[in-house]
C-alpha positions in Angstrom: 120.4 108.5 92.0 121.9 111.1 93.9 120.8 113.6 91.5 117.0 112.7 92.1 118.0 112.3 96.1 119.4 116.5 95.6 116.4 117.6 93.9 114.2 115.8 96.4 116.1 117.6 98.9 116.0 121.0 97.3 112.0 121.2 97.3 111.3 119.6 100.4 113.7 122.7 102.3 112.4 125.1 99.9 108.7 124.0 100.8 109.4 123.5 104.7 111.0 126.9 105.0 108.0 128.8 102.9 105.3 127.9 104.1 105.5 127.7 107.2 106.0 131.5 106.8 104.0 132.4 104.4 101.3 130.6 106.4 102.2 132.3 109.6 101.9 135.7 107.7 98.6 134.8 106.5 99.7 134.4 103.1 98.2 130.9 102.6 100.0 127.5 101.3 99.5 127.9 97.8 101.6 131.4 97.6 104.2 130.1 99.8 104.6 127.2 97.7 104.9 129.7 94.4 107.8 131.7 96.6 109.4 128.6 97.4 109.8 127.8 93.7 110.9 131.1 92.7 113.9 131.2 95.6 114.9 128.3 93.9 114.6 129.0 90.4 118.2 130.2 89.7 119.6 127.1 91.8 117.8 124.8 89.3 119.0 126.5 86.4 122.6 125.8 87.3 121.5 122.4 88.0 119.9 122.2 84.1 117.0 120.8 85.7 114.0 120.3 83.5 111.1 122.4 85.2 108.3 121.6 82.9 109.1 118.1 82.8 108.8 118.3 86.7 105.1 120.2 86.1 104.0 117.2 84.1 105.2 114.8 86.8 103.2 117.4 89.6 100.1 117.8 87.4 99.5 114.3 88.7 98.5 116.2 92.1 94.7 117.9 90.5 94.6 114.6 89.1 94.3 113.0 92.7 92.5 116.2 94.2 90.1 115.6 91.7 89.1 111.8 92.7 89.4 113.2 96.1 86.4 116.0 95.4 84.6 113.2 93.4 84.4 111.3 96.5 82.7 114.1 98.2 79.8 114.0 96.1 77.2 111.5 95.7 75.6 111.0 92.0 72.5 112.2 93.3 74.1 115.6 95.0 75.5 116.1 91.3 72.2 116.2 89.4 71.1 118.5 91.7 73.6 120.6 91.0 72.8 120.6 87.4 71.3 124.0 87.2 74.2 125.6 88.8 76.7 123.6 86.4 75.4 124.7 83.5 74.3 128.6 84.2 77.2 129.6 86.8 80.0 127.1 84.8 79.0 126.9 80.9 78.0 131.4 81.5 81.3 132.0 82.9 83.2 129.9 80.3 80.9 131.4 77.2 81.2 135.0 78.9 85.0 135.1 79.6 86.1 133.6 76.0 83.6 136.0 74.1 84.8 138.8 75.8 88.7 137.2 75.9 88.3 136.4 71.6 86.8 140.3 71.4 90.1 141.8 73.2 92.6 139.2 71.1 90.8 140.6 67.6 90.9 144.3 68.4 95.2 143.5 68.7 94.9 142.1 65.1 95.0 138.9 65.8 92.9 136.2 63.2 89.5 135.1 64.8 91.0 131.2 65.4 93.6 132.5 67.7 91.8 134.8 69.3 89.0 131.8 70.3 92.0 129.7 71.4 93.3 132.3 73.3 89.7 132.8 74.9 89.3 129.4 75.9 92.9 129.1 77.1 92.5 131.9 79.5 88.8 131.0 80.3 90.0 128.5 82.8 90.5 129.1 86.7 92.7 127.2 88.9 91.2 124.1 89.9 94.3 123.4 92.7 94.6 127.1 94.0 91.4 127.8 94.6 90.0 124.5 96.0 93.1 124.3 98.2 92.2 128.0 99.6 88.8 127.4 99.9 89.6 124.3 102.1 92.1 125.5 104.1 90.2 128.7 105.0 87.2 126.8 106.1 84.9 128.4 103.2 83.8 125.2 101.2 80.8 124.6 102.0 79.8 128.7 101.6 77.3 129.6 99.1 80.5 131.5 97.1 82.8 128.3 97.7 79.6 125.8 96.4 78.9 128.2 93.3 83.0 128.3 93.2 83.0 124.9 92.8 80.7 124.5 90.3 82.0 126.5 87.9 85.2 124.6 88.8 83.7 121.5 87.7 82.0 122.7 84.6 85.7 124.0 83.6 87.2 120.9 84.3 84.2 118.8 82.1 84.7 121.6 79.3 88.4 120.9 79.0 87.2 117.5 76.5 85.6 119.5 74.1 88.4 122.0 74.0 90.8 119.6 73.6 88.5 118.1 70.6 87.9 121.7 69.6 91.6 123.3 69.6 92.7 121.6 66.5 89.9 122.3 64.0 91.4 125.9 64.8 94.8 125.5 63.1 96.7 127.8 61.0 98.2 126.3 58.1 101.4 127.8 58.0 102.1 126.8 61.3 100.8 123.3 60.5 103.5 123.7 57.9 106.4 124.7 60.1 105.7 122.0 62.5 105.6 119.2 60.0 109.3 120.8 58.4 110.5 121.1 61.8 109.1 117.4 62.7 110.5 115.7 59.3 114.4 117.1 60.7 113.5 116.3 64.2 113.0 112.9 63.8 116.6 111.7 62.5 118.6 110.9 64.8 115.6 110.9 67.5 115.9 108.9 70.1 112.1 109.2 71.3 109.4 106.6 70.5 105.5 107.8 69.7 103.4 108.2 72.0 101.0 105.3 73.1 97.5 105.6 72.3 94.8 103.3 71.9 93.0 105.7 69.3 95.4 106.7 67.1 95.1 105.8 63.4 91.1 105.0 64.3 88.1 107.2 62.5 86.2 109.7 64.5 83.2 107.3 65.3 85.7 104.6 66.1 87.5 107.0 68.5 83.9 107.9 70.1 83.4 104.3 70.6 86.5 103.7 72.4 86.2 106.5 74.5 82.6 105.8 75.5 84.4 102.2 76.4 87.0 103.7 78.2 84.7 105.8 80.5 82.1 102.7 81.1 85.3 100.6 81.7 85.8 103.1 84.4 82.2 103.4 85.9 82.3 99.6 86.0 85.8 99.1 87.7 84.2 102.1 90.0 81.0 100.3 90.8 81.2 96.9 91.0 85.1 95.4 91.4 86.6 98.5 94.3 84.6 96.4 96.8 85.5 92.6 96.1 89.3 94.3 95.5 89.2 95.8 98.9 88.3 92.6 100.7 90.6 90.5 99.2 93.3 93.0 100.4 92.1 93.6 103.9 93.0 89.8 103.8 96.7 90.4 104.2 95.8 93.0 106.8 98.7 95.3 105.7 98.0 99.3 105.4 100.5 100.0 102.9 98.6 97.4 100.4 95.3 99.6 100.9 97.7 102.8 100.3 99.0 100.7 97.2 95.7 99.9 95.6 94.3 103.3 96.1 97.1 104.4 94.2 96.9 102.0 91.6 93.3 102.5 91.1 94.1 106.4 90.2 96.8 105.8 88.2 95.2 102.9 85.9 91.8 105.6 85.7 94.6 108.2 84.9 96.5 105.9 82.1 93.3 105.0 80.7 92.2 108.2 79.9 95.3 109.8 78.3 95.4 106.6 76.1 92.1 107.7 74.9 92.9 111.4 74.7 90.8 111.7 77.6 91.6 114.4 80.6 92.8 111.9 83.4 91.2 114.4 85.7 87.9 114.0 84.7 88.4 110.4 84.5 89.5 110.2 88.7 86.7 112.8 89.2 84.6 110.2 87.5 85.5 107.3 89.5 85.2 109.0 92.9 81.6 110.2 91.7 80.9 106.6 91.3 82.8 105.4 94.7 81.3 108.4 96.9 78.8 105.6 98.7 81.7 103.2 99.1 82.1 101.4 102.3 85.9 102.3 101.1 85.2 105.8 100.6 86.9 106.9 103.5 89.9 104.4 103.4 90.2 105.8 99.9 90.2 108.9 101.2 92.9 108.8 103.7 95.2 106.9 101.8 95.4 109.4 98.9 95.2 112.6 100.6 99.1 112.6 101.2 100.3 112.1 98.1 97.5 115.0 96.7 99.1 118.1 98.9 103.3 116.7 98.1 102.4 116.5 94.3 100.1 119.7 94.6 102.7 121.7 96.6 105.1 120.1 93.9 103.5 121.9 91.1 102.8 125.3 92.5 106.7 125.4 93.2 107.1 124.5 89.8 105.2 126.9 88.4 106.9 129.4 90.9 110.3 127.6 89.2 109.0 128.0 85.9 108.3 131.6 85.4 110.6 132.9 82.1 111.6 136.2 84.1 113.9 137.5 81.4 111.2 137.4 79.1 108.8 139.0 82.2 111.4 141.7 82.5 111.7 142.6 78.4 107.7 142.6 78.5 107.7 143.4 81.9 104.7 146.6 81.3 102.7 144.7 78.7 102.4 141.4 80.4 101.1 142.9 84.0 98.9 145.3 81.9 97.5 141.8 80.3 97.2 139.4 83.9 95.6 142.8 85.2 93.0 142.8 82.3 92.9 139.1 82.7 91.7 139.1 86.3 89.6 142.6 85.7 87.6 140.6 83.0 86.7 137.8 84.8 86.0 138.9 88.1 83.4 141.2 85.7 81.8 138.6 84.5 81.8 136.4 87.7 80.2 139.0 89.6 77.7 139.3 86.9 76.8 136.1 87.1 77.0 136.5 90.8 74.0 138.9 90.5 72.3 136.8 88.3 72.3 133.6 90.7 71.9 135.9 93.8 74.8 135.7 95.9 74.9 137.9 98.1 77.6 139.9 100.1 80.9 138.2 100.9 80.0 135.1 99.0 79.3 137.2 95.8 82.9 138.5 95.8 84.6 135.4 97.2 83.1 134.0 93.8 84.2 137.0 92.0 87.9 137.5 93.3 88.9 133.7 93.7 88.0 132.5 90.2 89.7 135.5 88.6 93.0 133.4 87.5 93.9 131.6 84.7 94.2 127.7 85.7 96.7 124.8 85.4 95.1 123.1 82.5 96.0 126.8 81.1 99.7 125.6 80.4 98.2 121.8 79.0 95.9 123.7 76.7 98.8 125.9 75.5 101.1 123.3 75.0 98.9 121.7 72.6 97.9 124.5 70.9 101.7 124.9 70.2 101.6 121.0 69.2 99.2 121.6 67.3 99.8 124.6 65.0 97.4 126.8 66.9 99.1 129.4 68.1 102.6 130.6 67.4 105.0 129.6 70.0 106.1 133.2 70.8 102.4 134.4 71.5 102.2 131.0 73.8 105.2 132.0 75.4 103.4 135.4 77.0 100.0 133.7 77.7 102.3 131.3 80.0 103.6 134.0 81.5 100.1 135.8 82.0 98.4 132.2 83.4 101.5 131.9 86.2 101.5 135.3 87.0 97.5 135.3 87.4 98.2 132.4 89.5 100.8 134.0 91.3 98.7 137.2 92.5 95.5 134.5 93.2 96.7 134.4 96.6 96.6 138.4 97.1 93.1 138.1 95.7 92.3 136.0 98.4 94.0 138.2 101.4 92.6 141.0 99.8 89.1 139.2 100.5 89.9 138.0 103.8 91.2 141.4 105.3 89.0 144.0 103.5 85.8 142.4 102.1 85.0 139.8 104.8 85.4 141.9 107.5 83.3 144.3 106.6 80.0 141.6 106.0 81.0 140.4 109.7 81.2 143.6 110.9 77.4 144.3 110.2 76.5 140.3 111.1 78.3 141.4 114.9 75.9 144.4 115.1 72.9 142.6 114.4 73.9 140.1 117.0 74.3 142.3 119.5 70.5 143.2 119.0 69.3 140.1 119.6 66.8 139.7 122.4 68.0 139.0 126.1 67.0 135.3 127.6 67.8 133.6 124.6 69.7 130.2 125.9 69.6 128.0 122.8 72.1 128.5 120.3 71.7 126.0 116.6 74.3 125.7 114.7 72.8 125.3 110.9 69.7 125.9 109.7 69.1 123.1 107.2 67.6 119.9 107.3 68.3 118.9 110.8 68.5 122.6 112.7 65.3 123.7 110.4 63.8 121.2 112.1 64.8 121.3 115.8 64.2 124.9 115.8 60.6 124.4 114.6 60.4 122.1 117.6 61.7 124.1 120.1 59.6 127.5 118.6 56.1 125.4 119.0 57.4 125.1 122.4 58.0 128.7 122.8 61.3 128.6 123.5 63.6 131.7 121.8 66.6 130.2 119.6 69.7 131.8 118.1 70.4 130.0 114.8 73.8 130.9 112.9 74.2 129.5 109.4 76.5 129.8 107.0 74.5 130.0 103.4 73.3 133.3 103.1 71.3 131.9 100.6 69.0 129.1 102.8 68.8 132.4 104.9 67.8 134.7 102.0 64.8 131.7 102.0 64.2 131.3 105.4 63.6 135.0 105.9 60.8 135.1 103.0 58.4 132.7 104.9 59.4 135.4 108.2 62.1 133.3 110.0 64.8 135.4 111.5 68.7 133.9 111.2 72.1 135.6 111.6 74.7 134.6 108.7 77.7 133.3 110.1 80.5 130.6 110.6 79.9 128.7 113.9 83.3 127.0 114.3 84.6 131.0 114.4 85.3 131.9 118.6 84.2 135.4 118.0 81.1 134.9 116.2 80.0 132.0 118.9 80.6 134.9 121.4 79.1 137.4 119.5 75.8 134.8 119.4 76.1 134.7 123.3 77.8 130.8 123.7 78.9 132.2 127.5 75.2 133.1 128.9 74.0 129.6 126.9 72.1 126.6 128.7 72.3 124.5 125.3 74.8 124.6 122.4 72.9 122.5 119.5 75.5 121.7 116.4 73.4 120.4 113.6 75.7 121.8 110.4 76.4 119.3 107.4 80.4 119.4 108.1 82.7 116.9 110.0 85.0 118.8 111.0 83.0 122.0 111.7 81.3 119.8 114.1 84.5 118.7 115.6 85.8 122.3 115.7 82.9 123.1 117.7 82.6 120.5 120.0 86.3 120.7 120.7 86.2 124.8 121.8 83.0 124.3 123.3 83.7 121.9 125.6 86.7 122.8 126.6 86.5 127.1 127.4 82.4 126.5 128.4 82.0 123.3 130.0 78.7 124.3 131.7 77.0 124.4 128.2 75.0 121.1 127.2 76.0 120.2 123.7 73.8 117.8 121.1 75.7 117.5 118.4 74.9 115.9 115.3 77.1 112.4 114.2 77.7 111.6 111.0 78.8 108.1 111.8 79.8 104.9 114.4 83.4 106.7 113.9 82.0 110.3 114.7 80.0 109.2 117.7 83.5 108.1 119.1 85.5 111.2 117.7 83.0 113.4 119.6 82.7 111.4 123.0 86.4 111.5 123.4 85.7 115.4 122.6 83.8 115.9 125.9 80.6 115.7 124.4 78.3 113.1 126.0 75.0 113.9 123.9 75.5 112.6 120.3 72.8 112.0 117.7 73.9 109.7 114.9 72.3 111.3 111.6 70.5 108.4 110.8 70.5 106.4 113.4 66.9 107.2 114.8 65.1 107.0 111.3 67.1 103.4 110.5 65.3 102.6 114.5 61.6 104.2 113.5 62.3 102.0 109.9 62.8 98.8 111.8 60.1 99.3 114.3 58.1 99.7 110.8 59.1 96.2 109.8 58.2 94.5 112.9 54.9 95.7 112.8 55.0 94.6 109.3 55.3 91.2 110.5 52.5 91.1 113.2 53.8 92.6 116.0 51.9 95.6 117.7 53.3 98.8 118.2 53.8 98.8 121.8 55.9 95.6 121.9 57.5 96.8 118.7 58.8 100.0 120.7 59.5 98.0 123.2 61.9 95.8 121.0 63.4 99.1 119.6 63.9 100.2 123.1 65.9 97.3 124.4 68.1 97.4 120.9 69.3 101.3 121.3 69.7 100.7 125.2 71.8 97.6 124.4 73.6 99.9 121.5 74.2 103.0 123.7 75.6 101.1 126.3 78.0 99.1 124.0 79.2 101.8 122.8 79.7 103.6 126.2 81.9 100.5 127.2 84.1 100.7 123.9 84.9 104.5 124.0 88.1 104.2 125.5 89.3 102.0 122.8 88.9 104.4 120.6 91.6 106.5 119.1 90.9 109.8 117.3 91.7 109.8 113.6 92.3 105.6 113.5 89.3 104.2 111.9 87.6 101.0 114.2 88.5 98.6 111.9 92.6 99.4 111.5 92.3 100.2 115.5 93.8 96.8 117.0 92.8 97.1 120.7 89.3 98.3 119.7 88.9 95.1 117.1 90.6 92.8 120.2 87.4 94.1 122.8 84.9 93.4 120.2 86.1 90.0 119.5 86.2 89.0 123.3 82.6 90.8 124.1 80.3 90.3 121.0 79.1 86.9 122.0 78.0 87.8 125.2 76.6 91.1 124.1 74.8 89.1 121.0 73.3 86.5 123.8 72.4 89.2 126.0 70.5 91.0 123.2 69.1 88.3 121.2 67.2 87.3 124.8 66.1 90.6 125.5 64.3 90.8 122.1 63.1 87.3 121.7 61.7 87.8 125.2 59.8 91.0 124.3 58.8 89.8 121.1 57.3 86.9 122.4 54.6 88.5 124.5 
């Protein structure tokens, strides 16, 4: 117990004294956390502890991150995302190990490990770069989307590559293993591994696997729900917090009893439960346990790094990590120029997928298992995936100070062109801005419209609509736009807490600006009220109103006393919610908010008999 209680320590001071630094020096999380584990490397050598047993343990962090991303996207958002999947992923994957297999052979190496090698090293970091892309605001970016579908495809591809990898063997290391096995196991003290497939034939194994994964879609779909109620029962948070762990580690299980990647399996279920009621309960429930485990294993990693064999190969194993990341950025930014991105997002794409990944040290492991490769080449290609990892980081500050810079530097300029008088600022150019800006143009009113896909703008300026490329939630570029000389401020971007960002500065250095900002929710309306903002459009709020007006007519009614109807309901609504806002605190959903639930349950039958008179009145006439 107390050595568990000292290494618990050890990390936590290691990753409380790093970051904070490393984030303070611009350095980013991720880099601080691979610092951190390198300070303490030679401590937990003295200590004999078990680094890669640790990593296992840690891996358990993409595992979570990746039900976390799954929860962000809806089935139908996936399809649609089909085209970029396969061009963008399966191009980068079949470019990289080509090229990757063609380096290996010209060293002399036999054409099987060469493939391994390539499809080893063809993977990116799933953790690194989705954490970076998140914490510097750049998701939802044309070169963070395109990021993240080639992250995804990876992530998919890692199942055939782990059916793939050991059709590639080499007998006499098949050979060596089993001698080597046959003495290891006298004496041995550990059991085999479970697994519900071994000992079955290949379509039996398909089977079970296709079971497994419906198994999951079904648990997913239909039983998260009727779960969830039953537990709200008891009313306790930590039983939510239990189940939503128990519902990733039982996907998780599941899958490596099949040979399954329990990534993909989360990922999976979170596709499935993206339109949960419990999506966001889900959400915030996990989300603490994914950055400890994540920071976990990039301090691993940082603890794991065989420096004496670095230092003995120290020339040809930078040489190799240099080629590594030369190679892919290469292709990336080929495919880049394929798929038109343009500017920043072309080399955001390029520089932050040029690492080798985390499922790099699974994949070698089971080469290794698996008479693949020869443990001594395995050995280096560890070395170049953490050291890859290790410089992703620079990649990234490399992007932020030089290239980024230089793409707003030209956006500024533009924006100081733009045309005196103009008073209305849009924040987003898609569905909803597209739309109020059409509005307000027929009106001949001049509008300033920042968005942040160069892409939708590439569009937009093909049918002769003039935009300006840029990040709203960024001070400078909201001056540069002209936010101080601005009547109205109108934020109508697909992003929560963009919205919030905005709303927040806004409101509080320009008070004089009117803001109508787009809600995505009840919640958000609340969140952005106690913002300062007192002009909030729930996203779908008017369409579900023009739907129900619909309906009445549908039943007889005619469209004057059906507005009418509609009227008195969003009067009644609006007001409601006026009276509730000081109940409401930030970052508490309603439902676990106790004084907000108490005024509800003391004012909902008068506000019900208020309402249902109103309307039975009007509909009467």
């Amino acid at each position: 117990m107390t050595g568990f209680l000292l290494l618990s320590f050890i990390f936590l001071v290691a990753g409380v004294i790093a970051v904070p630094i490393a984030t303070a020096l611009g350095l980013g999380s991720v880099l601080g956390y691979l610092i951190a584990g390198i300070a303490i490397s030679p401590l937990l050598s003295v200590l004999h502890v078990d680094v890669i047993s640790l990593q296992h343990f840690a891996e358990f962090g993409v595992v979570m991150m990746l039900f976390l991303v799954g929860l962000e996207l809806e089935p139908r958002r996936l399809w649609e995302m089909r085209a970029r999947l396969i061009g963008l992923g399966g191009g980068q994957i079949g470019l990289t190990t080509v090229i990757v297999m063609g380096v290996a052979m010209a060293f002399g190496h036999p054409w099987s490990i060469a493939l391994s090698v390539g499809l080893v090293l063809a993977l990116s970091s799933t953790a690194i770069v989705l954490q970076t892309l998140g914490e510097k605001g750049l998701m939802r970016s044309d070169g963070g989307q395109s990021s993240f579908s080639v992250l995804l495809t990876q992530d998919i591809a890692v199942i055939p590559m782990l059916a793939l990898i050991p059709l590639l063997a080499v007998p006499e290391l098949q050979d060596a293993l089993s001698h080597g096995a046959s003495h290891g196991t006298e004496g041995g003290d550990h059991g085999p591994e479970l697994s519900l497939v071994a000992g079955l034939s290949g379509w039996q194994t398909a089977l079970v696997t296709l079971a497994s994964v419906g198994v999951v879609l079904v648990v997913g779909s239909l039983l998260t729900s009727p779960l969830f109620r039953f537990i709200s029962k008891a009313n306790l948070r930590e039983l939510f917090t239990a189940a939503a762990l128990m519902l990733v580690i039982g996907i998780a299980v599941l899958m490596s009893l099949v040979g399954l990647s329990p990534a993909l399996g989360t990922f999976l279920a979170g596709v499935v439960l993206a339109n949960s009621e419990y999506r966001h309960e889900l959400e915030s429930d996990i989300d603490p346990f994914k950055g400890l485990l994540l920071g976990l294993f990039f301090m691993t990693v940082g603890a794991g790094i065989n420096f004496a064999l670095l230092f003995e190969n120290f020339g040809a194993i930078l040489g190799l990590t240099l080629g590594l990341i030369a190679v892919k950025a290469f292709v990336l930014l080929i495919l880049a120029r394929i798929f038109r991105l343009e500017g920043a997002d072309k080399w955001l794409f390029g520089l932050g997928l040029a690492q080798a990944g985390e499922f790099g040290f699974v994949l070698l492991s089971f080469t290794v298992a698996n008479g693949v490769l020869p443990p001594a080449l395995a050995d280096q290609l560890l070395l170049v995936v953490a050291l890859s990892m290790l410089l992703t980081p620079g990649l990234f500050i490399l992007y932020d100070k030089v290239i980024a810079p230089r793409y707003s530097v030209e956006q500024e300029r533009d924006a100081d062109d733009m045309p005196d008088g103009r008073k209305i600022i849009i924040a987003g150019a898609g569905r909803v801005g597209g739309v109020i800006n059409r509005v307000l143009a027929a009106a001949q009113y001049d509008t300033t419209v920042m968005d942040y896909s160069s892409h939708r703008l590439e569009v937009l300026k093909r049918f002769g609509l003039k935009h300006y490329f840029g990040d709203a939630s960024r001070p400078d570029l909201l001056h540069a736009a002209g936010i101080a000389e601005a009547r109205v401020l109108i934020v109508a971007i697909d992003d929560r807490e963009k919205i919030d960002e905005i709303v927040k500065y806004v409101s509080l250095n320009f008070p004089k600006v009117h803001i109508i900002a787009r809600a995505m929710d009840r919640d958000h309306v609340y969140d952005l009220w106690a913002y300062g903002c007192r002009d909030i459009i729930r996203e779908t709020y008017d369409s579900s109103l023009r739907m129900s007006r619909s309906v009445l007519e549908a039943l007889g009614h005619d469209r004057e006393t059906a507005d009418k109807a509609i009227r008195f309901f969003d009067e009644a609504d609006r007001k409601t919610m006026i009276e509730m806002s000081d109940a409401h605190e930030v970052g508490v959903p309603l439902h676990q908010n106790d004084a907000f639930v108490a005024r509800v349950r003391e004012r909902v039958d008068s506000w019900q008999e208020e309402l249902h008179s109103q309307m039975a009145e009007t509909l009467k006439k």
